[in-house]
C-alpha positions, 0 to 999 in steps of 0.5 A: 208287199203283201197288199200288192200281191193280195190286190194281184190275185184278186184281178187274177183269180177271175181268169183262173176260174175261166181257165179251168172251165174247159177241157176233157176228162177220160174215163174207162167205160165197162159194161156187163156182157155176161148174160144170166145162163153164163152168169157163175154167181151173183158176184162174177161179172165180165165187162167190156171196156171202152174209151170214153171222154168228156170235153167241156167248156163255159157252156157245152159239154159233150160225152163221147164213148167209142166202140172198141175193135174187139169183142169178147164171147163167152161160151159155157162148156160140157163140164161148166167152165166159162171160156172167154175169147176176145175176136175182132169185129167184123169188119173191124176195118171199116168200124166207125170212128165217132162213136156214141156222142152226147151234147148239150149246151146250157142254153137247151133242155135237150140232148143231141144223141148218136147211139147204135141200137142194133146187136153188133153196136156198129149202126149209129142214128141221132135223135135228140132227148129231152133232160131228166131232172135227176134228185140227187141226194148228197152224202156225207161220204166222201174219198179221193179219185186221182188227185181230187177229193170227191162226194157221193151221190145217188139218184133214181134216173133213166130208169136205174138206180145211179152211185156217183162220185163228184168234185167241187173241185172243178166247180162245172155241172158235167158228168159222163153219158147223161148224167150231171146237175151236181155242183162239180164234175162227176168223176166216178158212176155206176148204177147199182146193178153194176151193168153199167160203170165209168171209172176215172182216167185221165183229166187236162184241165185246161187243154183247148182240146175241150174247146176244138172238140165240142166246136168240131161237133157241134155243128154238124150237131146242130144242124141235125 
């Protein structure tokens, strides 16, 4: 009995790996928005949150990060004290639904970017980057994120220095923005400043959504 069910699994574990290679991960994206003269100290930073997800399948991946409705402004008054308001947009009801988009696929060396360069985020351009290769050196470290036992990493790439948290555990190369290239899925990064930081919410693996998602893009994409 033993045997059959051992012969079972080994035709059956093939298709279990398949199964867990699409879905989407959803993470918490923060970024800095206090300028130096607002700074208290060293130590204080206010982020800006957004939605963020990575869908995912055998051979593409694609980040996507949304640009929240709201904003945040600080304002420092007479006696010092920082005052945080958080405000619609202007014209909020017209924002743009897509976002920040990051697609790659195993067979190019390059991304296939949507990103906003103005001050107010809401002005979108494509443009197409060409990979990094990011040396990442593994540690020995490690700890839990969710239900996964993860490992960290630091690199140098794009131009930060970068602390990661990644799990074998969904043996895929992917991660958010553009950072990947370690043997798992990147759960956890921040660069060492702290300006920039994506923190682990959510995963459904598998969910076909990964699938629909990237298949939803990736033509316009493509064709771009």
């Amino acid at each position: 009995m033993k045997v059959i069910i051992l012969f079972f699994f080994i035709l059956l574990f093939p298709l279990f790996i398949v199964a867990q290679s699409f879905g989407y991960i959803r993470y918490y994206a923060k970024y800095d928005l206090v300028t130096a003269p607002l700074k208290v100290s060293d130590d204080y930073a206010e982020y800006e949150t957004e939605d963020a997800w990575l869908y995912f399948n055998d051979t593409a991946s694609l980040f996507r990060q949304r640009l929240n409705a709201t904003t945040t402004q600080l304002r420092r008054t007479g006696n010092g004290e920082v005052i945080k308001n958080v405000v619609m947009r202007p014209g909020y009801k017209n924002l743009d639904t897509i976002g920040a988009l990051y697609y790659r696929t195993n067979e190019k060396d390059t991304f296939l970017c949507r990103e906003n360069f103005s001050f107010s985020r809401e002005t979108y351009y494509f443009y197409k980057d060409r990979f990094q290769h990011i040396d990442w050196k593994i540690s020995n470290e490690k700890k839990s994120i969710g239900k996964f036992v993860c490992q960290k990493a630091t690199a140098f790439a794009y131009g930060r220095n970068w602390e990661v948290w990644f799990t074998s555990e969904i043996p895929i190369s992917i991660g958010p923005w553009k950072l990947f290239g370690l043997p798992g899925a990147i759960l956890e990064a921040q660069d060492t400043s702290k300006k920039f930081i994506f923190l682990f919410r959510e995963i459904s693996l598998p969910d076909i959504l990964g699938y629909d998602s990237i298949s939803m893009f990736s033509q316009k994409l493509n064709n771009k």
